[in-house]
TORPA-4810 file (N, C-alpha, C, O; in nm, 3 decimals):
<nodes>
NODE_1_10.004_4.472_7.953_10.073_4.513_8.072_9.971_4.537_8.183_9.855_4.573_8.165_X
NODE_2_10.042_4.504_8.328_9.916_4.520_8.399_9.923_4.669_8.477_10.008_4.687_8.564_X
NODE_3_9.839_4.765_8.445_9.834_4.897_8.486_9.801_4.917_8.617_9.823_5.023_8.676_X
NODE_4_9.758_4.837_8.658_9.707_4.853_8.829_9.815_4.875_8.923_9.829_4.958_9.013_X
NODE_5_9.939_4.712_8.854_10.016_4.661_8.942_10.146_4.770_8.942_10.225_4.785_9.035_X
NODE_6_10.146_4.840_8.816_10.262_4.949_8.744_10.253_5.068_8.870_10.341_5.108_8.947_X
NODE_7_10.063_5.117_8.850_10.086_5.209_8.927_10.123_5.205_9.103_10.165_5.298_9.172_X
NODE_8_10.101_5.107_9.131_10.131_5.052_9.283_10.271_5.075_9.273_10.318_5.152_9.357_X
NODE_9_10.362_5.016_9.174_10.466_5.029_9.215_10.519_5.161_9.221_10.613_5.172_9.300_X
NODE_10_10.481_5.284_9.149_10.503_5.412_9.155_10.483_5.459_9.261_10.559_5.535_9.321_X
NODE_11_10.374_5.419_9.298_10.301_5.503_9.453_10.426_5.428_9.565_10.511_5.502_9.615_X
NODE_12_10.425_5.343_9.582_10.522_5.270_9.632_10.677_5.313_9.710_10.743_5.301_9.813_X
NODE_13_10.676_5.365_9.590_10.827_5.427_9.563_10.825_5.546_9.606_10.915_5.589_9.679_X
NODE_14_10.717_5.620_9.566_10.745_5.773_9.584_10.676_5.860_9.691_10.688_5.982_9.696_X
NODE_15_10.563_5.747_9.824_10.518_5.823_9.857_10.548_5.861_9.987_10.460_5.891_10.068_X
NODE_16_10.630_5.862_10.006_10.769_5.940_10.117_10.790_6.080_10.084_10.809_6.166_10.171_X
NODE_17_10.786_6.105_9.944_10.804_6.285_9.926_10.654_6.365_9.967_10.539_6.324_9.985_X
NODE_18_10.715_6.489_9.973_10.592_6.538_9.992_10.675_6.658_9.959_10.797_6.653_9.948_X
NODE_19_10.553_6.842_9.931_10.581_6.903_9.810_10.724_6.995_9.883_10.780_7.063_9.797_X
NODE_20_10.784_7.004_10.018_10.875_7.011_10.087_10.970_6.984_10.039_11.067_7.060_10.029_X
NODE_21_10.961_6.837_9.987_11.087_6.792_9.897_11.221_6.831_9.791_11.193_6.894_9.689_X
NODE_22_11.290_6.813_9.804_11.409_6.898_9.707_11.369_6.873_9.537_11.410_6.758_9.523_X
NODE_23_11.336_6.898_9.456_11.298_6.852_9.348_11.381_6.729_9.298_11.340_6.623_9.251_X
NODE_24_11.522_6.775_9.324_11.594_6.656_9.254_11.596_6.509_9.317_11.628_6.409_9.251_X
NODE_25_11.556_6.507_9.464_11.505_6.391_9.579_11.349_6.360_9.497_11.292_6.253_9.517_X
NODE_26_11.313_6.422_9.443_11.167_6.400_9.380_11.174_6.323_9.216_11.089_6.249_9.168_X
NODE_27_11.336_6.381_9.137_11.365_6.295_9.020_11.398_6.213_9.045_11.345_6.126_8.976_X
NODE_28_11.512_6.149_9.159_11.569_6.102_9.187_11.502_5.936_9.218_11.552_5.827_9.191_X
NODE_29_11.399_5.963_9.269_11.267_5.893_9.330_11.204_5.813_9.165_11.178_5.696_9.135_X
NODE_30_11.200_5.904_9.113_11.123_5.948_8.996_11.205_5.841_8.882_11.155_5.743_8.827_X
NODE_31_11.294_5.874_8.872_11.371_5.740_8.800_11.377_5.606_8.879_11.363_5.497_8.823_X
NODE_32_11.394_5.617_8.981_11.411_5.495_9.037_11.326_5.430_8.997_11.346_5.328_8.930_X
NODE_33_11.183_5.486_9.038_11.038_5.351_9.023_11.057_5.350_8.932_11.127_5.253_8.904_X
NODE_34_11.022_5.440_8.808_11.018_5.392_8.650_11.123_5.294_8.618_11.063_5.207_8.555_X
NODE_35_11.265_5.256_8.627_11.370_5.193_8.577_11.330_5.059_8.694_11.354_4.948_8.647_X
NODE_36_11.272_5.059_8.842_11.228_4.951_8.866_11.114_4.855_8.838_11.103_4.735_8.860_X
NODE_37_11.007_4.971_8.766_10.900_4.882_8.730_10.901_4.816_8.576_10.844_4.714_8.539_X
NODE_38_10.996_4.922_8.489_11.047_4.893_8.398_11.092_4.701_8.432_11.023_4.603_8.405_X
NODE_39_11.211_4.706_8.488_11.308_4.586_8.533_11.198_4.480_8.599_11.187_4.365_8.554_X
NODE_40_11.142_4.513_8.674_10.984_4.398_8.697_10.914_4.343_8.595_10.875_4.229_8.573_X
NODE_41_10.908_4.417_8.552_10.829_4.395_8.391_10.906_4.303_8.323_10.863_4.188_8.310_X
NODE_42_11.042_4.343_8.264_11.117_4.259_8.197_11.140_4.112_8.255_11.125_4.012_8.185_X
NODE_43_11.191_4.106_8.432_11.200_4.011_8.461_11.081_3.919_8.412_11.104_3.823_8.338_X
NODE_44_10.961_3.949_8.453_10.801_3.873_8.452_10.799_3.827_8.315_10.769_3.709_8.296_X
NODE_45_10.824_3.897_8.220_10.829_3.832_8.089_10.964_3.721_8.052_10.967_3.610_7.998_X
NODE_46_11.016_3.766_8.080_11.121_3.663_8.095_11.171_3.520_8.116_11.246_3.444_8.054_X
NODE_47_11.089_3.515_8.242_11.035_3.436_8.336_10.904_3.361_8.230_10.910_3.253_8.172_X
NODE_48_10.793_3.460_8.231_10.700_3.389_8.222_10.711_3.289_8.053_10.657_3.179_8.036_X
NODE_49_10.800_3.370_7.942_10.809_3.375_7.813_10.939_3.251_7.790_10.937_3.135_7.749_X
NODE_50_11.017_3.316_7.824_11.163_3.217_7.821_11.244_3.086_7.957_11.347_3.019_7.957_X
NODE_51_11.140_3.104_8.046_11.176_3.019_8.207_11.334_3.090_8.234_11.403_3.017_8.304_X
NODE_52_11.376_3.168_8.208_11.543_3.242_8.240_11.484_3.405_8.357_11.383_3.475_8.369_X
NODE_53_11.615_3.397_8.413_11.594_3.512_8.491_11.706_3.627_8.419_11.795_3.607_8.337_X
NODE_54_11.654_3.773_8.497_11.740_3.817_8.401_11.854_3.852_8.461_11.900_3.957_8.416_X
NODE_55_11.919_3.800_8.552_12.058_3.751_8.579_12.101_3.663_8.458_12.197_3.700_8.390_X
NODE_56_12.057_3.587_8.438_12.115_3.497_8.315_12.107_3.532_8.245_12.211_3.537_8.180_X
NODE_57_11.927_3.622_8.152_11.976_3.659_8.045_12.089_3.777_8.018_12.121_3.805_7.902_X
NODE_58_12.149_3.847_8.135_12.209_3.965_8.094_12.331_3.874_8.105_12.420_3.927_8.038_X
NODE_59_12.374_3.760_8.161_12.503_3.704_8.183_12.556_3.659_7.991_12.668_3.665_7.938_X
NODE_60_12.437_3.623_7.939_12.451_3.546_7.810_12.423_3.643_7.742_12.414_3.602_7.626_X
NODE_61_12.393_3.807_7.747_12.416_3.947_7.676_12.527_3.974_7.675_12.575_4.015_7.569_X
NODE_62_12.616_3.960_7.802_12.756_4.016_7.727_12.836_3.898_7.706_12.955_3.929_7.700_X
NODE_63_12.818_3.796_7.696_12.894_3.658_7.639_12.864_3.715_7.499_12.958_3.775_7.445_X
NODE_64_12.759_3.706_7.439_12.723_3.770_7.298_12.819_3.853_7.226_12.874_3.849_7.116_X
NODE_65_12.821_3.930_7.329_12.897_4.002_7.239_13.036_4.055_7.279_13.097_4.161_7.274_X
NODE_66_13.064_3.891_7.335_13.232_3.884_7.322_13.239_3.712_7.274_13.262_3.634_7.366_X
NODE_67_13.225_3.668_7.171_13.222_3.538_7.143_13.361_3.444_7.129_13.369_3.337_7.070_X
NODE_68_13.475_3.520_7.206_13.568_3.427_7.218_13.533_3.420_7.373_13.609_3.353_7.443_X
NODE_69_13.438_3.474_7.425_13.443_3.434_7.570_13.509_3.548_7.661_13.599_3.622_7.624_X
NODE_70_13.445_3.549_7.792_13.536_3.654_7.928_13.564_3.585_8.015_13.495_3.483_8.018_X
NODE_71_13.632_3.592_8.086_13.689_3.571_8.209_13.556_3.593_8.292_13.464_3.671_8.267_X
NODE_72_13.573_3.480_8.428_13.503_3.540_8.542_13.529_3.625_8.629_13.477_3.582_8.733_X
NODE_73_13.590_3.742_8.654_13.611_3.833_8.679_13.597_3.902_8.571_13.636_4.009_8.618_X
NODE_74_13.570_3.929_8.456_13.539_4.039_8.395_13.388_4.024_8.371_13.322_4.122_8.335_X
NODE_75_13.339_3.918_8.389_13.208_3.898_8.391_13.129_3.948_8.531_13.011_3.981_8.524_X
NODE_76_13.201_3.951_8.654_13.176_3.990_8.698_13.204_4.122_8.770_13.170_4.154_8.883_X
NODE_77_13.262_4.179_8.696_13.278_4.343_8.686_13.194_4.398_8.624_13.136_4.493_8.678_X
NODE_78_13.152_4.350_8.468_13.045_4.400_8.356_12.926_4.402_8.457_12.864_4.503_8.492_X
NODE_79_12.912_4.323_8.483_12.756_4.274_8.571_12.713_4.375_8.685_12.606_4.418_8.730_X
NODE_80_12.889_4.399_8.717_12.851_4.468_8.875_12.793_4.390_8.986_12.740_4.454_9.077_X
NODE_81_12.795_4.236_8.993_12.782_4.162_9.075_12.916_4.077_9.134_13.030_4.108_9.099_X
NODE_82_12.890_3.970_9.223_13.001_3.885_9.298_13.064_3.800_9.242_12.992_3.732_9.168_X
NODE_83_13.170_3.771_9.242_13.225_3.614_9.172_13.123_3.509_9.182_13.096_3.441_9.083_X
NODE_84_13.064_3.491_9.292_13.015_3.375_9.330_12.835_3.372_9.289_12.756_3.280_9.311_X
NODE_85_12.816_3.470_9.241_12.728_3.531_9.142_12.713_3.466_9.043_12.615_3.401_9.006_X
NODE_86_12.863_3.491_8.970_12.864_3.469_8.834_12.853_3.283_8.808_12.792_3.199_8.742_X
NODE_87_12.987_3.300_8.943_12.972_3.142_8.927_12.858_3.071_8.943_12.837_2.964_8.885_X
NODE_88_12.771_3.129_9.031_12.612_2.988_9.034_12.547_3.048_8.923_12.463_2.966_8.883_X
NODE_89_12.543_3.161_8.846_12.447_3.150_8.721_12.522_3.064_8.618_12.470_2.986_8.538_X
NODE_90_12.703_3.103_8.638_12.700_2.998_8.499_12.673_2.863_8.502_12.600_2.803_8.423_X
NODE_91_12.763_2.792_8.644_12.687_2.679_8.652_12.543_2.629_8.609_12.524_2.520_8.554_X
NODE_92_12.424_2.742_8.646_12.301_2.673_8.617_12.297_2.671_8.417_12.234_2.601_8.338_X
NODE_93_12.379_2.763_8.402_12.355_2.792_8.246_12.428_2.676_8.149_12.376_2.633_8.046_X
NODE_94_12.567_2.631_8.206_12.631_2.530_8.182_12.575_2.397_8.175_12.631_2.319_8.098_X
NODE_95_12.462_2.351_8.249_12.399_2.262_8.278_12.286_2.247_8.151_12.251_2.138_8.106_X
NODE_96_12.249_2.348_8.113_12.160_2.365_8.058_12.194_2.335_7.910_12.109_2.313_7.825_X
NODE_97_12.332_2.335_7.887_12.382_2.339_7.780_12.432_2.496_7.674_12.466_2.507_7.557_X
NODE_98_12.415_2.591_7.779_12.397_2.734_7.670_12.544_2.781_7.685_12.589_2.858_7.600_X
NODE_99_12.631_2.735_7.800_12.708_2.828_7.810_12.845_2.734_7.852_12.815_2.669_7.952_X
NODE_100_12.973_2.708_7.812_13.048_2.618_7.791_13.187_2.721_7.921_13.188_2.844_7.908_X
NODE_101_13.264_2.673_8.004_13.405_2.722_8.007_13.520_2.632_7.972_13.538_2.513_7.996_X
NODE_102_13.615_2.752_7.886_13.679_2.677_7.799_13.901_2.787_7.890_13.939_2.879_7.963_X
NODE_103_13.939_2.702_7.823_14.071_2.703_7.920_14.116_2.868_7.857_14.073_2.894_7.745_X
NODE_104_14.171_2.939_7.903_14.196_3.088_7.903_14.372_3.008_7.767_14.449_2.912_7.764_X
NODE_105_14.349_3.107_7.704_14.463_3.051_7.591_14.594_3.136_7.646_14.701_3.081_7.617_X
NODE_106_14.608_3.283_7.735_14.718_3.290_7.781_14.762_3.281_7.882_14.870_3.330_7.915_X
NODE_107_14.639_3.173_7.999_14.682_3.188_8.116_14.614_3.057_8.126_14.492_3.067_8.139_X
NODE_108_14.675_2.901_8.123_14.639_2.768_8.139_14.553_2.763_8.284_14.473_2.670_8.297_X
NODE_109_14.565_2.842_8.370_14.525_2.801_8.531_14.374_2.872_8.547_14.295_2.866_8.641_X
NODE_110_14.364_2.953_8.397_14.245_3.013_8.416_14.132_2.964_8.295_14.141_2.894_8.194_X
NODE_111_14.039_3.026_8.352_13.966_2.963_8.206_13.812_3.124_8.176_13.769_3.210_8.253_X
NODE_112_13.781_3.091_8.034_13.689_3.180_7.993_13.538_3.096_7.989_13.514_2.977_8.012_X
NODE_113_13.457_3.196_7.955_13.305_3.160_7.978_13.245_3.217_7.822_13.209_3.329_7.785_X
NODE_114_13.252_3.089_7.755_13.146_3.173_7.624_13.034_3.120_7.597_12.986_3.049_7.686_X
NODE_115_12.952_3.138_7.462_12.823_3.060_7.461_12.822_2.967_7.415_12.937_2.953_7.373_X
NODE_116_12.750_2.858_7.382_12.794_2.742_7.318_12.674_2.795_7.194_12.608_2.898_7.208_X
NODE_117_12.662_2.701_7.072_12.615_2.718_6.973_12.462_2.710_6.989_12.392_2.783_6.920_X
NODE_118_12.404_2.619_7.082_12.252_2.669_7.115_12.223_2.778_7.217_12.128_2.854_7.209_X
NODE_119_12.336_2.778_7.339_12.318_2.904_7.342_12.320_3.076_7.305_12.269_3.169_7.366_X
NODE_120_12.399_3.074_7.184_12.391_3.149_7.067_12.205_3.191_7.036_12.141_3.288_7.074_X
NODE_121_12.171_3.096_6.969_12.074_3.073_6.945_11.924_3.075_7.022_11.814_3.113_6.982_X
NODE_122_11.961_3.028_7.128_11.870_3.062_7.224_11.894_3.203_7.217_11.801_3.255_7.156_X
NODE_123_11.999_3.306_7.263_11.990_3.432_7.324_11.944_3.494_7.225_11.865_3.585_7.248_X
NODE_124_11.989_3.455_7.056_11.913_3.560_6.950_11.762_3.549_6.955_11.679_3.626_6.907_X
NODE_125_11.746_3.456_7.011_11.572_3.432_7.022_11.499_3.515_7.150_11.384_3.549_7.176_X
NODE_126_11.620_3.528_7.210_11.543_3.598_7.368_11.559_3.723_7.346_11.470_3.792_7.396_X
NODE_127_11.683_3.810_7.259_11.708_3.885_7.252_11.648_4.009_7.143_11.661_4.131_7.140_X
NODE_128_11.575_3.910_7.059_11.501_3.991_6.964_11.318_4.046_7.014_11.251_4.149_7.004_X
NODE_129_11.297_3.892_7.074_11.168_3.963_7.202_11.177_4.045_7.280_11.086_4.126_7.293_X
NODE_130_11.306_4.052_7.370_11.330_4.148_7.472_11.342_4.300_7.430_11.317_4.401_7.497_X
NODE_131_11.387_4.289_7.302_11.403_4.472_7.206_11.282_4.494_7.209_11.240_4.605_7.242_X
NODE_132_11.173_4.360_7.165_11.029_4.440_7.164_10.975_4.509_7.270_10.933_4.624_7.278_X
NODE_133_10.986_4.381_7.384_10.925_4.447_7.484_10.951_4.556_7.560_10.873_4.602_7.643_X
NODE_134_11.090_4.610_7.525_11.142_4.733_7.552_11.086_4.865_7.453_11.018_4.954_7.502_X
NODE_135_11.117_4.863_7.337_11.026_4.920_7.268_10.847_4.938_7.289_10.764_5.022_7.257_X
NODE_136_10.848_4.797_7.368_10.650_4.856_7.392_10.669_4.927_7.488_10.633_5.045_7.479_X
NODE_137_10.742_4.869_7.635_10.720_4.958_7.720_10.749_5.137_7.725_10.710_5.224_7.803_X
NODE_138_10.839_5.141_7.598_10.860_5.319_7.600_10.771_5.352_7.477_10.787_5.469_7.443_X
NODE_139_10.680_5.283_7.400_10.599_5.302_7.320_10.529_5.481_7.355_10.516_5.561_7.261_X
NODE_140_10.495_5.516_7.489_10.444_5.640_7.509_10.531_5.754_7.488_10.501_5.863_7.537_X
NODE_141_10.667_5.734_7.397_10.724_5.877_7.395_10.779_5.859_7.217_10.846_5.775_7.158_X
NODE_142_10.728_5.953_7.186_10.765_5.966_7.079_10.922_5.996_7.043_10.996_6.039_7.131_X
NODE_143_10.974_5.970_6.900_11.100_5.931_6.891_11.199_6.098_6.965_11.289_6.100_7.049_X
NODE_144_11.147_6.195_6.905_11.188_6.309_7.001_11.227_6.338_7.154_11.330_6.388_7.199_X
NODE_145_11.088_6.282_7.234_11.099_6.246_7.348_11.207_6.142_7.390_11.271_6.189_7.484_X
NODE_146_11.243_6.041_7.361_11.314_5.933_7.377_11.501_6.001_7.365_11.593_5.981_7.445_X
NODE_147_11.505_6.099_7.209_11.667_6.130_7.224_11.612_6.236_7.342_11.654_6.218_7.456_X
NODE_148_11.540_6.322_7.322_11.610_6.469_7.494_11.596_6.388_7.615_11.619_6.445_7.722_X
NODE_149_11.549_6.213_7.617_11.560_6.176_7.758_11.696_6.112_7.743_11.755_6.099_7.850_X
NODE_150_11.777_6.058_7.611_11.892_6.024_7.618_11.974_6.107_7.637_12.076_6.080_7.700_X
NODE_151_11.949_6.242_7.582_12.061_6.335_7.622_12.084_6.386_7.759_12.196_6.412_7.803_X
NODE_152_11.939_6.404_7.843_11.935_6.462_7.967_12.019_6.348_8.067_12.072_6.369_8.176_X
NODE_153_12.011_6.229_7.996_12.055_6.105_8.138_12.169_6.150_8.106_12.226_6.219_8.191_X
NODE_154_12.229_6.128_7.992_12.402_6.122_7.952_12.426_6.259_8.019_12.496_6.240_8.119_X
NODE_155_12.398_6.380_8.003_12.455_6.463_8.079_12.489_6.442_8.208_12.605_6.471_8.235_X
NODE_156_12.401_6.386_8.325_12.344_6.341_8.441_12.478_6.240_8.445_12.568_6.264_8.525_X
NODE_157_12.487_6.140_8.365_12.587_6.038_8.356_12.714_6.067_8.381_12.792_6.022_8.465_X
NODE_158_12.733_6.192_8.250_12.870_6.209_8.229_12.944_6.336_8.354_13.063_6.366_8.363_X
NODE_159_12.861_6.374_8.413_12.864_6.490_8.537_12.863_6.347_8.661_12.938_6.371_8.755_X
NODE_160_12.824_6.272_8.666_12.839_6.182_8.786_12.983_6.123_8.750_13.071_6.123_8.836_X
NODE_161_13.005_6.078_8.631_13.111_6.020_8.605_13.283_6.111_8.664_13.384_6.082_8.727_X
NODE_162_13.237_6.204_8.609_13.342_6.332_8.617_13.353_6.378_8.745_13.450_6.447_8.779_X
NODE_163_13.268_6.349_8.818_13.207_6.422_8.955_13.275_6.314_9.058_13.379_6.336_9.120_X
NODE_164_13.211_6.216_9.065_13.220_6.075_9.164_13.281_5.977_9.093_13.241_5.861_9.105_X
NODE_165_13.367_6.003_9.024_13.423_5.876_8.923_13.499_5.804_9.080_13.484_5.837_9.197_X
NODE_166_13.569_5.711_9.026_13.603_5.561_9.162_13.674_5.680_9.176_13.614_5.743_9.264_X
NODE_167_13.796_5.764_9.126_13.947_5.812_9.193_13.891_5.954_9.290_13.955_6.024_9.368_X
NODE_168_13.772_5.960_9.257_13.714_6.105_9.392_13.618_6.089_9.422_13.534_6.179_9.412_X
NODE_169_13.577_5.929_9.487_13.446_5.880_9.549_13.494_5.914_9.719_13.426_5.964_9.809_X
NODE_170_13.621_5.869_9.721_13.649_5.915_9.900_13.627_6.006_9.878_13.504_5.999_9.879_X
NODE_171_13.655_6.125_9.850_13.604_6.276_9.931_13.493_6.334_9.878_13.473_6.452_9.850_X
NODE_172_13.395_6.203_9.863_13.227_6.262_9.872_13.218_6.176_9.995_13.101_6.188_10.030_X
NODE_173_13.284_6.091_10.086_13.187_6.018_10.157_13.185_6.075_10.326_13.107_6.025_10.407_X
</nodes>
């Protein structure tokens, strides 16, 4: 990993606070770079390891693991990106041979997006490197460290969820 380029991106990110700062504008900060340099990282390997971006590979993560296929609109809800999103990655993925659309069985006018059998195969291959390199990059916290940071997000999660869920996002804005 390159440590130089990691810490740039930290400094990057965070050096707008100063000790004035609200602490939680200081976590807040604080997750961001880490989960972006994290996501840099992954892309670069990705890229450099498999020639896929990880728009695609996350498009052919949840095809995985719905193997009769989704809809493009639910693909692009999962994603949290645009129709037209979904549509130019599958296209490029379709081309490629990994990823097939096949006619929606209760709605003829529509159709689903699944993987085809090398793309199966391809993704178990991308997908078993990518656990590693996730595992190296949190390699610095021991297994302890790792659940109280799962529990602290999920709290964080489940208080945003409850808090700002879609039906009481207008009256935060």
């Amino acid at each position: 990993m390159r440590q130089h380029e990691i810490a740039n991106d930290t400094i990057d990110l965070e050096t707008r606070l100063t000790q004035d700062h609200h602490q939680s504008l200081k976590l807040w900060l604080r997750m961001l770079s880490t989960t972006v340099m994290i996501e840099n990282e992954i892309r670069n390997r990705l890229r450099a390891e498999f020639d896929i971006t990880l728009p695609r590979f996350d498009l052919m993560a949840q095809l995985e693991r719905h193997p009769d296929g989704l809809r493009m609109g639910e693909l692009s809800k999962r994603m949290m990106v645009t129709g037209g999103n979904i549509t130019g990655i599958t296209d490029q993925l379709e081309q490629e041979g990994l990823v097939m659309r096949v006619t929606d069985k209760q709605d003829r006018r529509a159709y689903s997006v699944k993987l085809t059998p090398a793309g199966r195969k391809a993704f178990k291959t991308m997908a078993s490197v990518h656990e590693a390199w996730v595992a190296e990059l949190f390699s610095g916290l021991d297994a302890e460290q790792k659940s109280q940071m799962i529990g602290l997000l999920s709290s964080v999660k489940s208080d945003l969820s409850g808090n700002f869920g879609a039906g009481k996002q207008n009256e935060h804005e």
